[in-house]
VEXDREN-2710 file (C-alpha; in Angstrom, 1 decimal):
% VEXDREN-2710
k/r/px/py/pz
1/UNK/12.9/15.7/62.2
2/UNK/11.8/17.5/59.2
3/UNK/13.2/16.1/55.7
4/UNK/14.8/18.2/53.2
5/UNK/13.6/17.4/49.4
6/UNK/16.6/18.7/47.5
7/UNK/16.3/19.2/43.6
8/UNK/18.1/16.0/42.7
9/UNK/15.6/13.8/45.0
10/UNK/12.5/15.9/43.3
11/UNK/14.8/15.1/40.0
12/UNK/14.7/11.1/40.7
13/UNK/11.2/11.0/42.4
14/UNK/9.6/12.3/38.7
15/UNK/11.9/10.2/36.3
16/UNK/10.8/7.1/38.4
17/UNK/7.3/8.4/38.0
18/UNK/7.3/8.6/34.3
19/UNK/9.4/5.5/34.4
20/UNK/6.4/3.6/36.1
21/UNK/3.3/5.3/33.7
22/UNK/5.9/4.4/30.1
23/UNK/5.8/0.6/32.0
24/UNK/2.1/0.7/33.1
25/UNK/0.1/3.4/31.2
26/UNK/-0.2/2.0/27.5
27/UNK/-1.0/4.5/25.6
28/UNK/2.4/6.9/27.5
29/UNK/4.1/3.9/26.1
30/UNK/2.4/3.8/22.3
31/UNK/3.7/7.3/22.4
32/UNK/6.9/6.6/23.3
33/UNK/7.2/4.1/20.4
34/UNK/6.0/6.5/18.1
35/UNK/8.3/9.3/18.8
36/UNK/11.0/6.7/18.1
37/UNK/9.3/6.2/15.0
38/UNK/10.0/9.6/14.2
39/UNK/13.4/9.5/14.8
40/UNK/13.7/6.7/11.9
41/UNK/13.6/3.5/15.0
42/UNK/11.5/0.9/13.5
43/UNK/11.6/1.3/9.8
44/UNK/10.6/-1.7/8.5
45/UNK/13.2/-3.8/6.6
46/UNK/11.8/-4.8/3.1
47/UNK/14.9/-5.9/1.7
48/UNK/15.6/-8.9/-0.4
49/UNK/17.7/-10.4/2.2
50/UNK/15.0/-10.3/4.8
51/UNK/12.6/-11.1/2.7
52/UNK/14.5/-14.4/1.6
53/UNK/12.5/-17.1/3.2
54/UNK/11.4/-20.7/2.1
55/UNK/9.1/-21.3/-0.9
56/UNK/6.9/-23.3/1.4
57/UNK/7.1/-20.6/3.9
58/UNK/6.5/-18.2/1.2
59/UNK/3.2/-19.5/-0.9
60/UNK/1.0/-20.8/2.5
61/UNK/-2.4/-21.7/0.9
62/UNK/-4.8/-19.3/1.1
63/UNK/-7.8/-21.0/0.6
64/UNK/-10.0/-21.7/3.8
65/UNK/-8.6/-18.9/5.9
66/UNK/-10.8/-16.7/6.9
67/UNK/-12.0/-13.2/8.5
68/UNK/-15.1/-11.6/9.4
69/UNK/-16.6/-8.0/9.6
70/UNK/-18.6/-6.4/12.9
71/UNK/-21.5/-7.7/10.1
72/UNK/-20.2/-10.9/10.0
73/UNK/-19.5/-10.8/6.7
74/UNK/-16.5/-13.2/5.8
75/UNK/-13.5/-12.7/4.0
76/UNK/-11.0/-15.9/2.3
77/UNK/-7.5/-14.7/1.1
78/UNK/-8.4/-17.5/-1.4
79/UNK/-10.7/-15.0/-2.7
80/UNK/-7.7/-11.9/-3.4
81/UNK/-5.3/-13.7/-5.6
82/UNK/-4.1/-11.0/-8.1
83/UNK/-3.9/-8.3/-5.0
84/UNK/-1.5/-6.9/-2.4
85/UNK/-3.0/-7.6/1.1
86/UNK/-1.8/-6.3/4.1
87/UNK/-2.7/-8.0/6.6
88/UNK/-2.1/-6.5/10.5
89/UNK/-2.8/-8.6/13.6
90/UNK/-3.2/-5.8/16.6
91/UNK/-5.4/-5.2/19.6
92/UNK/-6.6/-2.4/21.8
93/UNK/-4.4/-3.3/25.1
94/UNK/-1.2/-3.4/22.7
95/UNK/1.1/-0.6/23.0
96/UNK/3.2/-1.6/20.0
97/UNK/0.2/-1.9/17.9
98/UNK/-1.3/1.7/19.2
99/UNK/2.0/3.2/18.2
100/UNK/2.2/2.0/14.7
101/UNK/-1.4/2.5/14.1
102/UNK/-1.4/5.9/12.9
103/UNK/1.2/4.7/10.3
104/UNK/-0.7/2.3/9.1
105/UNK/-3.4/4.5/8.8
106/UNK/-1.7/6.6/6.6
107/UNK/-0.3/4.0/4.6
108/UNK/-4.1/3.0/4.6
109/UNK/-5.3/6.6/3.4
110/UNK/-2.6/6.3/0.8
111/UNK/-4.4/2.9/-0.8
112/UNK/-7.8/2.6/0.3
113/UNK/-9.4/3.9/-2.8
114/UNK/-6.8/1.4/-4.6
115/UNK/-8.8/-2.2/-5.6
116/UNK/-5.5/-3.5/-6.5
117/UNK/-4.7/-3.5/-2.8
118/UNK/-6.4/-4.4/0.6
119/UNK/-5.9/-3.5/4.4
120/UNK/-7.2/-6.4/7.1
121/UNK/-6.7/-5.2/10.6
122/UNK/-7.4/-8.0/12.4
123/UNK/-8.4/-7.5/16.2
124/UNK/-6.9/-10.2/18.3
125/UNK/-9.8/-9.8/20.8
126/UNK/-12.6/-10.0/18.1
127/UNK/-13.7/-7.8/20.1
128/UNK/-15.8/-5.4/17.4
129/UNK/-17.6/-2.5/19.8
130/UNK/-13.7/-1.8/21.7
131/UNK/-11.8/-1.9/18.5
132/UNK/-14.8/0.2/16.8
133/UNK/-14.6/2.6/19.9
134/UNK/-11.1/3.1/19.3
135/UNK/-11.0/3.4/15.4
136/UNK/-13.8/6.0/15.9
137/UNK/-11.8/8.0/18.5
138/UNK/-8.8/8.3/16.5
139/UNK/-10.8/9.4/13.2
140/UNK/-9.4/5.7/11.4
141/UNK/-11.4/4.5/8.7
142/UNK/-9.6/1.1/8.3
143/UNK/-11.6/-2.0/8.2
144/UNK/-11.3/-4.2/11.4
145/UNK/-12.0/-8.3/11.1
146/UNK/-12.0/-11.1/13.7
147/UNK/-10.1/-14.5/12.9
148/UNK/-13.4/-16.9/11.3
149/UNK/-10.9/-20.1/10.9
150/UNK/-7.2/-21.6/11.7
151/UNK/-4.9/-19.1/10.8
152/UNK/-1.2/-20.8/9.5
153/UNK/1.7/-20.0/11.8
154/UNK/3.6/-18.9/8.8
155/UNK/1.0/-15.6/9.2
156/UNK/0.5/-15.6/12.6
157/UNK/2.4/-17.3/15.7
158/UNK/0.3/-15.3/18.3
159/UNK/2.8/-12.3/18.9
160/UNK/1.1/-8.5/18.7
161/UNK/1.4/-6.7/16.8
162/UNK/2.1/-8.8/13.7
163/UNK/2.2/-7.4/9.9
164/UNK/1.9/-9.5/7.1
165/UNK/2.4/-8.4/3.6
166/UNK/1.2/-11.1/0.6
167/UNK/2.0/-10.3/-2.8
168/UNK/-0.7/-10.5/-6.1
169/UNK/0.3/-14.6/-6.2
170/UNK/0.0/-14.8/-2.2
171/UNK/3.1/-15.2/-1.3
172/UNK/4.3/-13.6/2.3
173/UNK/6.5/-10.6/0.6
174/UNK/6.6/-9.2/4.5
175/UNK/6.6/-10.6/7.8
176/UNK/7.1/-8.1/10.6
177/UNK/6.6/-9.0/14.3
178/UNK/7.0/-5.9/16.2
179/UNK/6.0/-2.2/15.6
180/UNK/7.0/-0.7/12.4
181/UNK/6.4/2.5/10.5
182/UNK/4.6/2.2/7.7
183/UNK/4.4/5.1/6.0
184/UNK/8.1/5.5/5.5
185/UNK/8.9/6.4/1.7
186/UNK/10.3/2.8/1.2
187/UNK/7.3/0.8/2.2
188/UNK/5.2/2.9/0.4
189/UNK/7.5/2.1/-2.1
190/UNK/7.8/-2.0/-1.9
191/UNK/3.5/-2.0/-1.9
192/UNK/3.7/0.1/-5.4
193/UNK/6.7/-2.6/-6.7
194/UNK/4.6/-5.5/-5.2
195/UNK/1.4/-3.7/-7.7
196/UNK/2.9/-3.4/-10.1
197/UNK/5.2/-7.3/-10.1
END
């Protein structure tokens, strides 16, 4: 007996496919993220009432915690007092981190020739030559670090991808865990304030 496809089987055969590559294909999923993005999903909420958090939560010390370059060059926050720093934890595999990655770029591009202000992307996987590979591919010029010493939980509790925004007298001004735009208007927006607090 022969079987009949009719157009609502052919219908449900392809939603279930694209269903399965959004679940399993990371980058279909990055992409999916991002055209939410562009919808205005995942603004990020700089608000004072989210930002309201402890003053111990807010002023971790700096000092002692550290990054390195693919040179292994190393970098302290201790050493950026009196600058913004955004700080991103992300890695390759991640498709929330690949989907807000080409706003970050651009919030990036917006600063980088801006001393007042630095960008560490930190690769989770420390894994230089992948993260490189895939910087390079998308034309990203951001600087990528490993974790070089014990980073606080106040920064960092291990969730991907994680954003971190420290203001010029290193307090945490942002935590975001989750994918985020950031190169809406008003983020762009709360990193001028934060230069010029």
């Amino acid at each position: 007996m022969r079987k009949v496809f009719n157009k609502s089987n052919v219908i449900n055969v392809l939603l279930g496919g694209l269903i399965l590559v959004v679940l399993f294909v990371p980058s279909a999923k990055a992409l999916m993220i991002q055209g939410l993005m562009k919808v205005g999903l995942f603004a990020p909420d700089t608000s004072i009432e989210h930002r309201k958090v402890t003053e111990t939560e807010q002023t971790p010390v700096l000092a002692g915690i550290k990054f390195k370059d693919a040179s292994g060059k190393e970098l302290d926050l201790g050493d950026l007092k009196g600058k913004v720093i955004f700080l991103n934890f992300w890695a390759t595999w991640c498709p929330p981190c690949l989907a807000e990655m080409p706003s970050v770029n651009k919030l990036y591009e917006q600063f980088k020739t801006d001393a007042e202000v630095v960008f560490i992307m930190v690769d989770a996987d420390s894994d230089f030559p992948k993260a490189k590979k895939y910087m390079d591919r998308k034309g990203y010029q951001m600087p990528v670090y490993a974790v070089a010493s014990r980073i606080p939980q106040q920064l960092f509790a291990g969730s991907l991808p994680t954003t971190v925004v420290l203001d010029k007298h290193g307090r945490i001004s942002y935590h975001e865990v989750g994918a985020a735009d950031y190169a809406n208007k008003k983020f762009v927006d709360f990193i001028k304030q934060l230069k010029a607090d």
